[in-house]
C-alpha positions in Angstrom: -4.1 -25.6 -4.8 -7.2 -27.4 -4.8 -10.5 -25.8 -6.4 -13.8 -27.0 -4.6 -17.6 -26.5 -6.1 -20.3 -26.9 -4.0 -23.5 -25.7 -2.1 -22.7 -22.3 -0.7 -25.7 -22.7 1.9 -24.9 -26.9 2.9 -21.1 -27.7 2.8 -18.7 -28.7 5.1 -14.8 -29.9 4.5 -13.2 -33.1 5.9 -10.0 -30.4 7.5 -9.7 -26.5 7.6 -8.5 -24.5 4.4 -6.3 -21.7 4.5 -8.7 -19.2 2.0 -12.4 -19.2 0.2 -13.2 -17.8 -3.0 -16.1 -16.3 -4.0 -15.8 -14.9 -7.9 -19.3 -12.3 -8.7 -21.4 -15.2 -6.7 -22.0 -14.2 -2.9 -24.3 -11.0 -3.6 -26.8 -13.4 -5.3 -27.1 -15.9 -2.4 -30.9 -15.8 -1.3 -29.2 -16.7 2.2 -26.1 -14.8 2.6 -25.8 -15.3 6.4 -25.6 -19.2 6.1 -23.3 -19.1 3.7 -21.1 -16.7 5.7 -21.4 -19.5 8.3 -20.6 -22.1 5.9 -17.6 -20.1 5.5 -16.3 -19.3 8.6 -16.9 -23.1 9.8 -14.3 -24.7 7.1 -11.9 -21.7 7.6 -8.8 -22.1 9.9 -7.8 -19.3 12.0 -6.2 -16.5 10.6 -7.3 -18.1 6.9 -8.8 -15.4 4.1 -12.2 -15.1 2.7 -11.9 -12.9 -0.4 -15.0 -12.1 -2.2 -15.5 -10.4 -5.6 -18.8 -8.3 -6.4 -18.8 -8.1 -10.4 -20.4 -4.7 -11.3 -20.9 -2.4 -14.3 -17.5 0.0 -14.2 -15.7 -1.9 -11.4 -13.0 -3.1 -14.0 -12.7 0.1 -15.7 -9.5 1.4 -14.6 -7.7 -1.9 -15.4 -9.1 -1.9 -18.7 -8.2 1.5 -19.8 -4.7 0.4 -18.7 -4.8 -2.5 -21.4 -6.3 -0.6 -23.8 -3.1 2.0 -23.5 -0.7 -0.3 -23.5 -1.9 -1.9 -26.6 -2.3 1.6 -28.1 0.9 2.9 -27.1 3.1 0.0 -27.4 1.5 -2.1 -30.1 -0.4 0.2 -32.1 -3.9 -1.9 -31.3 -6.6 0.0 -31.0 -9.1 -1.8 -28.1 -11.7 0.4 -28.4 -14.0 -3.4 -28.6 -13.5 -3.5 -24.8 -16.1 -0.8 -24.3 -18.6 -2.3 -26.2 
């Protein structure tokens, strides 16, 4: 697996790619439909785009998950994670 950085709004790719990744990053593009295009141009057909909007609470359920297993299992208390 290969890991690319670059210019959402002015990139291309020498071949097609089978998925794009966009970690807390796409909702902050000033020009979100040419970097959709940008997208869809070095995707191959019936590749994945899979995008990931960070925001406050969207982690919560996973984290109350770690925080009982450590409680329960290893007697940690996470209660840091909420801070």
């Amino acid at each position: 697996m290969d890991f690319i950085v670059g210019n959402a709004t002015d990139f291309s790719l020498n071949q097609k790619v089978d998925a794009v990744f966009s970690n807390a990053a796409l909702h902050l593009m000033k020009d979100a439909e040419v970097v959709i295009a940008c997208i869809r141009n070095v995707i191959q057909e019936g590749g994945q785009f899979v995008a990931e909007f960070g925001g406050k609470g969207n982690v919560d359920t996973i984290v109350q998950s770690i925080c009982k297993v450590l409680s329960e299992q290893y007697s940690i208390e996470a209660n840091s994670f909420n801070s």
